[in-house]
BAZAVO-37005 format. One record per residue (C-alpha): residue number from 0; residue in one letter; x negated, y negated, z negated. Coordinates in steps of 0.02 Angstrom, whole numbers, plus 50000, padded with zeros to 5 digits. Layout:
nr = NUM, rest = A, u = X, v = Y, w = Z
...
// end
This chain:
nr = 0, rest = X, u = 46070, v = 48697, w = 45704
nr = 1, rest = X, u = 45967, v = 48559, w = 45731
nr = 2, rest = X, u = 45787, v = 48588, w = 45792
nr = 3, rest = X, u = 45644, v = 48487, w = 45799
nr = 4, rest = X, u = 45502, v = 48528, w = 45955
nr = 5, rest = X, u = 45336, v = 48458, w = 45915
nr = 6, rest = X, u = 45238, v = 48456, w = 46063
nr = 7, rest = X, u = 45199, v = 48372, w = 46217
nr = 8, rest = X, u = 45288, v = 48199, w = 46293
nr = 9, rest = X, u = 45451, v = 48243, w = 46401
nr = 10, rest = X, u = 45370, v = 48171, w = 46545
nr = 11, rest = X, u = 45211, v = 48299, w = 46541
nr = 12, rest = X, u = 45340, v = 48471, w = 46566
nr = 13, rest = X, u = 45335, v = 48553, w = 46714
nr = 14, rest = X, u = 45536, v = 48545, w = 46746
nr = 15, rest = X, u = 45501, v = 48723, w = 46835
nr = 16, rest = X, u = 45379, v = 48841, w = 46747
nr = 17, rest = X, u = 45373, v = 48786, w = 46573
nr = 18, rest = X, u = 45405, v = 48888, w = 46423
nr = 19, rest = X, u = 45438, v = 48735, w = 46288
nr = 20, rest = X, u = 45577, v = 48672, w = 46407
nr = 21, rest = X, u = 45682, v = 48845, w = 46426
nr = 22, rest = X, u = 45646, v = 48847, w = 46230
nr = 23, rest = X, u = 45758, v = 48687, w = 46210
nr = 24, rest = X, u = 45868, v = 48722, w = 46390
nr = 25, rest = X, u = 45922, v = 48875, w = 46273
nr = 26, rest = X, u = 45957, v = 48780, w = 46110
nr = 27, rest = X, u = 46036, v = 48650, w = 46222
nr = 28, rest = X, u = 46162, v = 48790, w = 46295
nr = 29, rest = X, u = 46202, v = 48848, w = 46123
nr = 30, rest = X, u = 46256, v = 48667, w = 46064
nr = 31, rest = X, u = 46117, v = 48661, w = 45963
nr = 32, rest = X, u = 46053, v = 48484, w = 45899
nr = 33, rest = X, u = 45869, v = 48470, w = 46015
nr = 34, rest = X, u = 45728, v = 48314, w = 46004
nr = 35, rest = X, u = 45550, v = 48307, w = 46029
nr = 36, rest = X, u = 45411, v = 48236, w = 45955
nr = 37, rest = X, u = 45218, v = 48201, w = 45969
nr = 38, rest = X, u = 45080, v = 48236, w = 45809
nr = 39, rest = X, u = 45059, v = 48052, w = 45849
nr = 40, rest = X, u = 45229, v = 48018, w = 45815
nr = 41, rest = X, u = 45242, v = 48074, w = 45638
nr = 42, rest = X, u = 45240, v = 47938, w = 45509
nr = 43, rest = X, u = 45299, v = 47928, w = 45304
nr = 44, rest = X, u = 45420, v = 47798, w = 45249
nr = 45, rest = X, u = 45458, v = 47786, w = 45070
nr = 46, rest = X, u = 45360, v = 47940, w = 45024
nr = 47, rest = X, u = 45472, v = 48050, w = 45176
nr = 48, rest = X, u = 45394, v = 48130, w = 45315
nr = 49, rest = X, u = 45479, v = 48052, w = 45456
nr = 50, rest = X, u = 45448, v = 48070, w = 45668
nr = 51, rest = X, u = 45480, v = 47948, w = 45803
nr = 52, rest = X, u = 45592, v = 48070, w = 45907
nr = 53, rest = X, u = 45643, v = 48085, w = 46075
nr = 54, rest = X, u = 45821, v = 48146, w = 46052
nr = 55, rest = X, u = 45910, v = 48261, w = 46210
nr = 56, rest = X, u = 46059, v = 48180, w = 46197
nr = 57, rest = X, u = 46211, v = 48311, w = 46210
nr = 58, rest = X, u = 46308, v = 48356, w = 46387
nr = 59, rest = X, u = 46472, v = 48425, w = 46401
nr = 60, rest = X, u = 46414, v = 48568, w = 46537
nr = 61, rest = X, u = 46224, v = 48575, w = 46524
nr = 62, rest = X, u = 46172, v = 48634, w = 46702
nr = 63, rest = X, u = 46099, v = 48818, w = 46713
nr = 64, rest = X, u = 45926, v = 48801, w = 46803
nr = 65, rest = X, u = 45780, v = 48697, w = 46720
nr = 66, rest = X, u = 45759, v = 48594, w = 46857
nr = 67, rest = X, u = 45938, v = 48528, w = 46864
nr = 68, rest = X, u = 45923, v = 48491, w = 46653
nr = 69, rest = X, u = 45775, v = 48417, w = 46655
nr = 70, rest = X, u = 45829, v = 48288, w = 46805
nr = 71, rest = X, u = 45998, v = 48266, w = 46731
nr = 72, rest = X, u = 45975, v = 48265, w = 46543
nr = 73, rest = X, u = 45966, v = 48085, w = 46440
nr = 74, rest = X, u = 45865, v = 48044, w = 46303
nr = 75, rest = X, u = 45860, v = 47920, w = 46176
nr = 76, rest = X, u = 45733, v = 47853, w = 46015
nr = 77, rest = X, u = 45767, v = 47893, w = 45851
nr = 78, rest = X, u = 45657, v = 47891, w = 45671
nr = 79, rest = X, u = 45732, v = 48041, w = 45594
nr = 80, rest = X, u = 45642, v = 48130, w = 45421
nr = 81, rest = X, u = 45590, v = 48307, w = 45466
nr = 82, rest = X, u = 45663, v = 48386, w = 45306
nr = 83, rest = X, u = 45851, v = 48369, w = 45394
nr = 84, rest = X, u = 45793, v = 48472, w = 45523
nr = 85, rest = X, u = 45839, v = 48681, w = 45524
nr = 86, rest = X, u = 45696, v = 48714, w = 45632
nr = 87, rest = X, u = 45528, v = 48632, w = 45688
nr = 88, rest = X, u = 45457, v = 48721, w = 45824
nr = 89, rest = X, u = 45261, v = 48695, w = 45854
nr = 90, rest = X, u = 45218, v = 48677, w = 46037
nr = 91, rest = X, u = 45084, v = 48558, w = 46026
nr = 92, rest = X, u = 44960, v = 48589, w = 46146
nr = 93, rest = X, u = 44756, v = 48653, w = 46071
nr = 94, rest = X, u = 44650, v = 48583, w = 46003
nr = 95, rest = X, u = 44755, v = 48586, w = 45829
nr = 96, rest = X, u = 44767, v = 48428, w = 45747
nr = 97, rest = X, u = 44736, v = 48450, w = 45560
nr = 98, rest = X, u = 44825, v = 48304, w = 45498
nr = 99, rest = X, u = 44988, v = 48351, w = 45578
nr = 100, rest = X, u = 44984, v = 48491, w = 45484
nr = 101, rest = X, u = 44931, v = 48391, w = 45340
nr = 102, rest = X, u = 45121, v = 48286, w = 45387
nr = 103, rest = X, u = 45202, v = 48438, w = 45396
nr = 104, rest = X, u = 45140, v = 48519, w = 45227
nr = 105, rest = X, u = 45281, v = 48403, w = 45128
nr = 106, rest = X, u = 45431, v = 48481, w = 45214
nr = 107, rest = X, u = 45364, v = 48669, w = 45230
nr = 108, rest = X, u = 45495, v = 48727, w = 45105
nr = 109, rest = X, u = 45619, v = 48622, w = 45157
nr = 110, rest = X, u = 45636, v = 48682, w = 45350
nr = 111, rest = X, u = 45592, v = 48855, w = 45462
nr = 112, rest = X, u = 45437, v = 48795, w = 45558
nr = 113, rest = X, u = 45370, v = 48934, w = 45681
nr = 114, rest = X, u = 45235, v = 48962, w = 45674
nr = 115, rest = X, u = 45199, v = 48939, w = 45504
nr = 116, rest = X, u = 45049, v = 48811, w = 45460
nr = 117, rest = X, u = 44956, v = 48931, w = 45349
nr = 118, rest = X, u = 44972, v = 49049, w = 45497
nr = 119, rest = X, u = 44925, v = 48912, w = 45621
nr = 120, rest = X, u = 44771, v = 48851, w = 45517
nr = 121, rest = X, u = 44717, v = 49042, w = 45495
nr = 122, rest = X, u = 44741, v = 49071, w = 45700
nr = 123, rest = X, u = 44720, v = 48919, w = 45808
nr = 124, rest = X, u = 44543, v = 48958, w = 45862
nr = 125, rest = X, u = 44459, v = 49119, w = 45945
nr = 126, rest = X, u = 44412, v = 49173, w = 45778
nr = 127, rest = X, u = 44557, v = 49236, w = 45749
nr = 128, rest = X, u = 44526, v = 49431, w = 45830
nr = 129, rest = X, u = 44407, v = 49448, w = 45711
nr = 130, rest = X, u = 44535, v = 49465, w = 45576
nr = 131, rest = X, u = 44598, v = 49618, w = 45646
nr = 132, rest = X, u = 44486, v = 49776, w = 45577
nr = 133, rest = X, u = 44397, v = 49844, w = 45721
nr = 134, rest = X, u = 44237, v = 49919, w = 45673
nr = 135, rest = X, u = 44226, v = 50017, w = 45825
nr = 136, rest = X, u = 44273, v = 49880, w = 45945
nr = 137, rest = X, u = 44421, v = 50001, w = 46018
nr = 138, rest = X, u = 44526, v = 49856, w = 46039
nr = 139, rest = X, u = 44413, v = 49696, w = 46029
nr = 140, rest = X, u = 44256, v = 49698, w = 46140
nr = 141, rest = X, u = 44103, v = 49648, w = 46084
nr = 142, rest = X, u = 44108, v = 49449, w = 46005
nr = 143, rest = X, u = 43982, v = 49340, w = 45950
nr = 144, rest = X, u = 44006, v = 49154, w = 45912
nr = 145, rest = X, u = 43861, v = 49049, w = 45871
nr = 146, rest = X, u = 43789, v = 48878, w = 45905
nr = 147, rest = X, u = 43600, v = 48948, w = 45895
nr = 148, rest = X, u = 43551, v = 48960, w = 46076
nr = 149, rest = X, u = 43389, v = 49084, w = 46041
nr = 150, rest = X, u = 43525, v = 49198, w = 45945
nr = 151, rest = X, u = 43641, v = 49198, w = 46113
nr = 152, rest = X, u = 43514, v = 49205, w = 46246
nr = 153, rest = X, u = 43437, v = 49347, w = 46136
nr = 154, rest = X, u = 43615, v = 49447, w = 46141
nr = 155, rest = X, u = 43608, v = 49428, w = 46333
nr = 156, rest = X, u = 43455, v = 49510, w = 46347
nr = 157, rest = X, u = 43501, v = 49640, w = 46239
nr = 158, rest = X, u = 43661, v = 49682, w = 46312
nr = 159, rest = X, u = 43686, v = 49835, w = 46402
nr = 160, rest = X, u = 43792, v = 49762, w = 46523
nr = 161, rest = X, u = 43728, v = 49647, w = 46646
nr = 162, rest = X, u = 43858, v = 49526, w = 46630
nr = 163, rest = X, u = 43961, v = 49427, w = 46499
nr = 164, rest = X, u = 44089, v = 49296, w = 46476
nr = 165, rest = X, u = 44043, v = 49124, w = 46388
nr = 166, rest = X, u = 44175, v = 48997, w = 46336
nr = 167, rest = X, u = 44205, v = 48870, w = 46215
nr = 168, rest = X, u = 44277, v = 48922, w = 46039
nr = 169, rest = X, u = 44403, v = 48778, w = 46045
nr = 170, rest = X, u = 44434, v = 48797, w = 46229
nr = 171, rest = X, u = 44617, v = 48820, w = 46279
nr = 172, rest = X, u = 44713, v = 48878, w = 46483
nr = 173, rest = X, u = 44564, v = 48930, w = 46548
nr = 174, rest = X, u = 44450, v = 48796, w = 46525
nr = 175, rest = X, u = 44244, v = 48826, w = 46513
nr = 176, rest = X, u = 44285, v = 49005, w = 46522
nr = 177, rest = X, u = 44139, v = 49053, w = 46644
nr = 178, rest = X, u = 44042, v = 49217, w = 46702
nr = 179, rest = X, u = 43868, v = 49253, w = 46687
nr = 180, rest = X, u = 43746, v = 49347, w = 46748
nr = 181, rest = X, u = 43565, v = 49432, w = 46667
nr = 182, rest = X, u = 43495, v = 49391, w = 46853
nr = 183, rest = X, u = 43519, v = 49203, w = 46828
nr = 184, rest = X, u = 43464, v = 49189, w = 46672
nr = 185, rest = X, u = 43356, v = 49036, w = 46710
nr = 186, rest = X, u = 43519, v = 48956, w = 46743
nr = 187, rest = X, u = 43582, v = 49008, w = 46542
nr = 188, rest = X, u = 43464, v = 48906, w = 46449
nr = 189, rest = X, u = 43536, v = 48731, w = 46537
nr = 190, rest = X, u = 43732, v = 48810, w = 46520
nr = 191, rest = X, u = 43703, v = 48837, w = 46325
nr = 192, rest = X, u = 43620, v = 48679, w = 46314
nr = 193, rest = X, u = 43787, v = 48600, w = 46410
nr = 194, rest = X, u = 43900, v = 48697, w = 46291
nr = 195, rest = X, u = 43855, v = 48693, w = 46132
nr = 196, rest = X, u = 43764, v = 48500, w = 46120
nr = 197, rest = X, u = 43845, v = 48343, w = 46113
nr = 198, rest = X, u = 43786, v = 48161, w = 46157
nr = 199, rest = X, u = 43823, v = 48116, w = 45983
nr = 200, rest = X, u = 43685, v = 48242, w = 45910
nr = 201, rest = X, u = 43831, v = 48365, w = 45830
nr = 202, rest = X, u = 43831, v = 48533, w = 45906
nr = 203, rest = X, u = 43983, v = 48668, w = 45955
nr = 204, rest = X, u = 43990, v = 48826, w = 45929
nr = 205, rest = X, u = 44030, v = 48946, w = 46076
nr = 206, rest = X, u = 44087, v = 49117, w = 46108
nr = 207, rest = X, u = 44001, v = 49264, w = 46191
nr = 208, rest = X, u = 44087, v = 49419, w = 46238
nr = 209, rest = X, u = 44066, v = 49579, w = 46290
nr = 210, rest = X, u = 44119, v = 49590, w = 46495
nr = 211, rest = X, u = 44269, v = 49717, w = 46507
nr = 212, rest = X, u = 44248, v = 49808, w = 46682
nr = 213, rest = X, u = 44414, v = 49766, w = 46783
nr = 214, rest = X, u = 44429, v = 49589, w = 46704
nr = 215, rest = X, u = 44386, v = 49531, w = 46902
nr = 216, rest = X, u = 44554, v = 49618, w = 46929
nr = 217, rest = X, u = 44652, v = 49507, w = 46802
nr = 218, rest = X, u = 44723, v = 49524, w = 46621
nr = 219, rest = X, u = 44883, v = 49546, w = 46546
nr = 220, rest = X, u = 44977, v = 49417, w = 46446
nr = 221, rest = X, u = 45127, v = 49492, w = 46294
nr = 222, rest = X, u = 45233, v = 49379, w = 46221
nr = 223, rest = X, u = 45259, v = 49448, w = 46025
nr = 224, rest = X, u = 45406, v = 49409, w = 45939
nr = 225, rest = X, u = 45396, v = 49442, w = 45752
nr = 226, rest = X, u = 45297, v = 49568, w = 45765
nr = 227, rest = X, u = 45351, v = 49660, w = 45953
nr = 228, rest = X, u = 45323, v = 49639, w = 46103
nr = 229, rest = X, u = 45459, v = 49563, w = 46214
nr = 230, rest = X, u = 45391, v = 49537, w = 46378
nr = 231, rest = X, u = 45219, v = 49537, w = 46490
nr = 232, rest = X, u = 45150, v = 49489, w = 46646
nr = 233, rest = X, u = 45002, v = 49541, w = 46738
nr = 234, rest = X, u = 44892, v = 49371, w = 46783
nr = 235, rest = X, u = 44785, v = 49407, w = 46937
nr = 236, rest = X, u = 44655, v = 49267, w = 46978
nr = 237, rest = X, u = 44618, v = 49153, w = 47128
nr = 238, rest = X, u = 44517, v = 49185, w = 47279
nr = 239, rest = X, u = 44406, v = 49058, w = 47218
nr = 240, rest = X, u = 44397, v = 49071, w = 47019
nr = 241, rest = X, u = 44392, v = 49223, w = 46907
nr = 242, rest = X, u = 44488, v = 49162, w = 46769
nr = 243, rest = X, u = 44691, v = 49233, w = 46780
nr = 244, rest = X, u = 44739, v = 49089, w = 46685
nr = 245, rest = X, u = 44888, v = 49012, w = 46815
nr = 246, rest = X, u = 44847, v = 48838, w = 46769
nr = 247, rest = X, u = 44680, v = 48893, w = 46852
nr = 248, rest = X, u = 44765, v = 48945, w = 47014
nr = 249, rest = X, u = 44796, v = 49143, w = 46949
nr = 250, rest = X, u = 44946, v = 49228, w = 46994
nr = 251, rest = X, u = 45101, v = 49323, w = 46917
nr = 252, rest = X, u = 45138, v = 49500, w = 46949
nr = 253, rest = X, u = 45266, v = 49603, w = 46833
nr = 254, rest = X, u = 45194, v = 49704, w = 46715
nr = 255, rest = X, u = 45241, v = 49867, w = 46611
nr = 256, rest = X, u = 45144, v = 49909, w = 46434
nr = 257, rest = X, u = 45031, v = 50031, w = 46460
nr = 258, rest = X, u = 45021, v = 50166, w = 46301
nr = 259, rest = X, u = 44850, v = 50089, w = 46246
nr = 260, rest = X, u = 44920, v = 49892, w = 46243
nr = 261, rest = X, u = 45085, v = 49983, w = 46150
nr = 262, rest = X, u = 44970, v = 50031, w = 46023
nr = 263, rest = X, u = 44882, v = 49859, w = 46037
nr = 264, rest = X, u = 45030, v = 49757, w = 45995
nr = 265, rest = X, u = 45089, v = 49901, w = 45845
nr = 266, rest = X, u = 44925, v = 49874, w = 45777
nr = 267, rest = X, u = 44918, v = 49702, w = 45764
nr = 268, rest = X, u = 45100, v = 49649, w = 45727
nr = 269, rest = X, u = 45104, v = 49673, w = 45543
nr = 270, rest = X, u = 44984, v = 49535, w = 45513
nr = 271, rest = X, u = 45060, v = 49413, w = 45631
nr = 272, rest = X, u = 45227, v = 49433, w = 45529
nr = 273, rest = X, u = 45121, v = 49447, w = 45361
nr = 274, rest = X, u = 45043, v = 49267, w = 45428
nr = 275, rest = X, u = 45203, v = 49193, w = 45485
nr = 276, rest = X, u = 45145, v = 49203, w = 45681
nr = 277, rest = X, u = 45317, v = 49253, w = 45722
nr = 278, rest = X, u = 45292, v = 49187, w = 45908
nr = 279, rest = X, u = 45148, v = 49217, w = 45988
nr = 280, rest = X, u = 45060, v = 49266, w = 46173
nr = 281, rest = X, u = 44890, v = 49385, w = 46166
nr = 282, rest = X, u = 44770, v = 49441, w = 46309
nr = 283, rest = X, u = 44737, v = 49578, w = 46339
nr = 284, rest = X, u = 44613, v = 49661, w = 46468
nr = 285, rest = X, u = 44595, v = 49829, w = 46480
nr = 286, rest = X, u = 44690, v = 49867, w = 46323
nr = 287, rest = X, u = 44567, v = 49762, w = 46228
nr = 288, rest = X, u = 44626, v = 49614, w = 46146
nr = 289, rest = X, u = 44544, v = 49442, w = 46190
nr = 290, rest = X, u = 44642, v = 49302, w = 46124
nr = 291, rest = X, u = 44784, v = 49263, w = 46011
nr = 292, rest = X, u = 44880, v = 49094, w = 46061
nr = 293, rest = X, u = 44957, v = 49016, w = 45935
nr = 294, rest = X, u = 45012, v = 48836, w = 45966
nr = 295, rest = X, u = 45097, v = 48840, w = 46107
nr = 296, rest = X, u = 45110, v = 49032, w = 46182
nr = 297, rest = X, u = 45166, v = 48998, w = 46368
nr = 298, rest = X, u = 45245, v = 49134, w = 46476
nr = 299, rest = X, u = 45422, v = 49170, w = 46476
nr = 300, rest = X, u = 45478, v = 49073, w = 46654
nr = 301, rest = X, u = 45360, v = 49179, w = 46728
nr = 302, rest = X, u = 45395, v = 49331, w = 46640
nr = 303, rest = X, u = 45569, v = 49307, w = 46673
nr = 304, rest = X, u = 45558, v = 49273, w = 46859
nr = 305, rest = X, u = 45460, v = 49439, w = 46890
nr = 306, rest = X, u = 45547, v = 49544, w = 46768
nr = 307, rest = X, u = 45713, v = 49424, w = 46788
nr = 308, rest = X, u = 45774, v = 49438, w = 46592
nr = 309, rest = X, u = 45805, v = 49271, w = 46490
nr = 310, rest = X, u = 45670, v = 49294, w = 46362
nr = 311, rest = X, u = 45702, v = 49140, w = 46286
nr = 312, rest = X, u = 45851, v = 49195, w = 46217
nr = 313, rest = X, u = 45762, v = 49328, w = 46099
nr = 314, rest = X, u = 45667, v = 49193, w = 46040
nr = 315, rest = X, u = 45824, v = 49073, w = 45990
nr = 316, rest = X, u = 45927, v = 49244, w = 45936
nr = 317, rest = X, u = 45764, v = 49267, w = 45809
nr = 318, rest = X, u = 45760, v = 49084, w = 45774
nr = 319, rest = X, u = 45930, v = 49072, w = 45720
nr = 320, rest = X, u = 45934, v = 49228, w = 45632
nr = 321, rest = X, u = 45802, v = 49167, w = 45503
nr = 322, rest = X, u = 45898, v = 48989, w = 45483
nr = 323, rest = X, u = 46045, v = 49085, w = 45426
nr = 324, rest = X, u = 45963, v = 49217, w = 45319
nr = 325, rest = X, u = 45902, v = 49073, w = 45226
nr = 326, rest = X, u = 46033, v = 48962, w = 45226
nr = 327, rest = X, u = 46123, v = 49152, w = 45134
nr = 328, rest = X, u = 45976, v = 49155, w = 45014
nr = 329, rest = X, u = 46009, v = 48966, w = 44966
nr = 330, rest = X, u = 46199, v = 49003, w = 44947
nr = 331, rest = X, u = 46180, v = 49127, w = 44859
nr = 332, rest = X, u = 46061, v = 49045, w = 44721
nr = 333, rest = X, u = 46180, v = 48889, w = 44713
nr = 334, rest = X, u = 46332, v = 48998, w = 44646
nr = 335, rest = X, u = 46227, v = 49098, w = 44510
nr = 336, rest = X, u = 46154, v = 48925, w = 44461
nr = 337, rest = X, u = 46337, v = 48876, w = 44449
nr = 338, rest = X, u = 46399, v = 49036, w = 44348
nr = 339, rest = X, u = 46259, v = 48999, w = 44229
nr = 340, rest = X, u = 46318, v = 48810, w = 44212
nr = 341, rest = X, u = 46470, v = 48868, w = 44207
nr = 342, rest = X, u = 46456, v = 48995, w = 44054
// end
């Protein structure tokens, strides 16, 4: 196969933690065809979607750690159309650019891209949990979103909790996710103000959720894999931050689903396959969910290191199983075509 990663610049992985990189160490071990490419390098020549690649050039062992592939392996540029590709692989980081989707629209058909863009546009945001029916907010807590600051500060007040979390709707790893408190509310007025206005006079819209008791202690992130879970880890924060997020200093502990997040993932897994999310990391605190990632679900190095499985080998198993079912489908319409002409 041949397999397209659009994400990130080579030089931005961490050669030791991240998940795109023992994605394509994987697909490099397999002999599998690998390059990379930016949103900004996509271009159309001669009405073909084309991408300005960086291509992993082939090795005759490829070494077994990250580390030692990402030090040894060589890479070359290449303009290469993105319809000859098996598989494109979204790892772009948040916020989602619309008009790479927009680039990608003309070879949807044509390739496997996970996830797919319908599924992507649908899910890239923190809007997303509301799709899941939860009228009793069993396993969603409490959401509002809203760029009308009386509204908010109003839902403060009337909360029976004295605390909440606030964050950005388009916030991704962590970032503006902050705690506050009913006792400093004369500190809230100047926060919203921060959050939601912008120099330029347009406003942003923010999130406001219900605080689960126990989040101080950490949350849980499951990777999903069409539909199942295939591997957690319990994220505990910092002295010095209460976010678990280990870009924000958390840390990893292993992790075993609990009956409630079992019945988490079963509930929500038919409508990440139904919305072609077949690759995805949720949230979860105290067997509620809080986000579903998307773009670029991270996870598995850490995962594997605590639980020490290869979870990235699910993921290409799963990968190349649906490149093959449909390269069967394809064959299989090509003869009958012929046995028509044929008649």
């Amino acid at each position: 196969m041949n397999i397209c990663f659009l994400m990130y610049p080579w030089e931005e992985i961490d050669p030791e933690n991240d998940t795109s990189l023992a994605l394509i160490h994987e697909c490099a071990k397999r002999g599998h065809g690998v390059v990379l490419c930016t949103p900004s390098n996509l271009t159309i020549r001669n009405s073909i979607t084309n991408a300005f690649c960086t291509v992993v050039n082939k090795m005759d062992k490829v070494p077994s750690s990250l580390k030692s592939f990402y030090k040894k392996a060589t890479l070359r540029e290449e303009m290469l159309p993105l319809a000859g590709f098996d598989v494109i692989f979204m790892r772009a980081n948040p916020p989602l650019d619309p008009l790479m989707l927009n680039f990608l629209d003309s070879v949807k058909d044509d390739v496997f891209i996970v996830n797919s863009l319908q599924g992507v546009r649908e899910a890239n945001n923190k809007l997303y949990t509301a799709a899941f029916e939860d009228p009793n907010n069993d396993i969603i807590p409490v959401t509002h979103v809203s760029k009308n600051k009386r509204y908010l500060i109003r839902q403060i007040k009337e909360s029976s909790s004295d605390r909440m979390i606030l964050k950005p709707l388009n916030g991704f790893g962590g970032s503006g996710v902050i705690l506050i408190e009913k006792s400093a509310m004369s500190s809230i007025n100047s926060l919203l103000d921060f959050y939601i206005a912008n120099a330029d006079g347009t406003s942003n819209y923010v999130i406001l959720q219900e605080y689960i008791e126990g989040a101080d202690m950490g949350d849980v992130r499951i990777l999903i894999l069409n539909g199942k879970p295939i591997g957690a880890m319990k994220r505990v924060p910092g002295n010095d931050d209460h976010r678990s997020n280990v870009t924000a200093g958390g840390s990893v502990q292993r992790h075993t689903l609990t009956r409630k997040e079992k019945e988490l993932c079963k509930h929500i897994g038919p409508k990440l396959v139904k919305d072609g999310l077949y690759f995805v990391g949720i949230d979860v605190i105290g067997g509620k969910l809080i986000e579903v990632n998307v773009m670029s679900p991270g996870g598995i190095t850490y995962i594997n290191k605590v639980n020490k499985v290869r979870l990235q080998e699910k993921v290409i198993d799963f990968v190349e199983s649906q490149v093959h079912e449909k390269t069967r489908a394809f064959d299989r319409i090509a003869k009958l075509r012929k046995t028509v002409e044929d008649a």
